[in-house]
C-alpha positions in Angstrom: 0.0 0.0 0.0 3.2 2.4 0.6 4.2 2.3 -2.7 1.1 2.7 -4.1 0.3 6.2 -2.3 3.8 7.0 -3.8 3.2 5.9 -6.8 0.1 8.3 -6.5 1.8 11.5 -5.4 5.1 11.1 -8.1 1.9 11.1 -10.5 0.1 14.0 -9.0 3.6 16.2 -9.1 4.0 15.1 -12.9 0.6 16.2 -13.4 1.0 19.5 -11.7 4.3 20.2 -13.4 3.0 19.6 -16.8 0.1 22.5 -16.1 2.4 24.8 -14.0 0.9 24.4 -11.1 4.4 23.5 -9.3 5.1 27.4 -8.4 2.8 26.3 -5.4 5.9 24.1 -4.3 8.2 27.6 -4.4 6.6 28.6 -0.7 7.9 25.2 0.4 12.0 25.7 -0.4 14.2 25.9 2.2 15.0 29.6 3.4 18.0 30.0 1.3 16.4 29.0 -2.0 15.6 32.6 -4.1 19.1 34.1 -2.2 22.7 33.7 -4.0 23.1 30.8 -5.7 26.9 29.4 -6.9 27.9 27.2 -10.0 29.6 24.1 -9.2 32.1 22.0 -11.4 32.9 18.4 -10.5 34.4 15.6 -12.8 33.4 12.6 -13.7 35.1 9.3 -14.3 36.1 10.1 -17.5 37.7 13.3 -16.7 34.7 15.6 -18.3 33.5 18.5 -16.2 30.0 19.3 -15.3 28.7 22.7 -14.0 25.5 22.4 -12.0 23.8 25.7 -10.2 23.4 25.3 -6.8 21.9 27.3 -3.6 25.0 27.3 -1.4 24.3 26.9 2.8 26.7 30.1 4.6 27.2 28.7 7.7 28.9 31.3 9.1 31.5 31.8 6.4 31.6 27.9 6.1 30.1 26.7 2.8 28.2 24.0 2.8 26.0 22.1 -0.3 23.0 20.2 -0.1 22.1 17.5 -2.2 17.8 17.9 -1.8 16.5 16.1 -5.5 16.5 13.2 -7.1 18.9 12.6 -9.4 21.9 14.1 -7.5 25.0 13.0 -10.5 26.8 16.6 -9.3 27.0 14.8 -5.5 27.9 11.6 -6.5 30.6 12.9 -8.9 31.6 15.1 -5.8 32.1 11.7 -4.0 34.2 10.2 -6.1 36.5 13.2 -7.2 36.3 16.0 -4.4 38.1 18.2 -6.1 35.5 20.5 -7.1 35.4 24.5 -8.5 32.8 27.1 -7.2 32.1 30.0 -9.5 30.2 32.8 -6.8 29.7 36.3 -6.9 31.8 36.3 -10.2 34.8 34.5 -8.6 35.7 31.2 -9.1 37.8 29.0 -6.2 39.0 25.5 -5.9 37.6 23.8 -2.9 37.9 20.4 -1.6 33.9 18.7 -1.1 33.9 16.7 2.0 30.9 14.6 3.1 30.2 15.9 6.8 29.9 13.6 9.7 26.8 12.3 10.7 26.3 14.7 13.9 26.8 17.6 11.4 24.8 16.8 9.1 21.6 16.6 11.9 22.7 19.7 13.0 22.4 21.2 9.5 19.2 19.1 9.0 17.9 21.0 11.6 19.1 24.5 10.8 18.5 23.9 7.4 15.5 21.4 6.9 12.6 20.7 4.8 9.3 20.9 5.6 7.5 17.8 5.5 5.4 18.9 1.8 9.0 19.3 0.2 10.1 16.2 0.7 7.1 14.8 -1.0 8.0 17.2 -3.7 11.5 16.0 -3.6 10.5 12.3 -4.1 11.1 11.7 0.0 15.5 12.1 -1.0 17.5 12.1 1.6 19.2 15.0 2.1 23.0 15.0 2.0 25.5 17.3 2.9 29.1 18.3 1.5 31.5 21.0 3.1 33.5 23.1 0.8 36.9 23.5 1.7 39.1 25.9 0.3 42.2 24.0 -1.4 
C-alpha cells in the first residue's frame, strides 16, 4: 500500500508540473532557495566536467551544499572526485567537497530542513551534505 500512495503523489507532481501548477511548491523551499546561488564543477570518471547551479548553505562563512532532488550525479561525482570548482559572486575558487559527519549533518538538517510537503516534492531524498573546503 506504501508504494502505491507514492506511486500516486510522483503522478500528482507530474501532473501539476506539466500544467504549472508547481510554483505552489516555491513557498515550500528551504529559506536560502531565491538568495545567491553558486555554480559548481565536478568531474566525472572520464575526466569531463559538469557545472550544476546550486543554492550554497553560509554557515557562518563555512560553505556547505546540499544534495535535496532526485537525481543528485553533481553529488555523487563530488564523492568520487572531491576536487570540485565554485564560480560565486563572479569569482571562481578551488575547494575540496567533504561529506560531513553524521552529527553535522543533523545539525544542518535541523538549521537547514525541509518541511514535510518538500520532501514529498523532492520524491522523500534524503538529504546530503558536502563542506566546501578551500584548497
Amino acid at each position: 500500500m506504501h508504494h502505491r500512495a507514492i506511486a500516486t503523489l510522483g503522478l500528482c507532481v507530474l501532473a501539476a508540473a506539466h500544467t504549472g501548477c508547481m510554483t505552489a511548491v516555491a513557498a515550500f523551499q528551504p529559506k536560502n532557495i531565491g538568495g545567491p546561488t553558486i555554480v559548481i564543477a565536478t568531474t566525472g570518471a572520464d575526466g569531463k566536467s559538469h557545472e550544476r547551479v546550486l543554492s550554497p548553505i553560509d554557515d557562518d562563512g563555512q560553505l556547505f551544499l546540499a544534495a535535496n532532488h532526485w537525481p543528485r550525479a553533481w553529488y555523487h561525482r563530488a564523492l568520487e572526485n572531491p576536487n570540485v570548482r565554485v564560480t560565486r559572486d563572479g569569482e571562481t575558487t578551488d575547494y575540496r567537497a567533504i561529506p560531513v559527519s553524521e552529527h553535522e549533518r543533523e545539525r544542518l538538517l535541523d538549521e537547514y530542513g525541509f518541511p514535510l510537503v518538500a520532501y514529498v516534492f523532492t520524491g522523500f531524498a534524503p538529504r546530503q551534505f558536502l563542506r566546501l573546503e578551500p584548497r
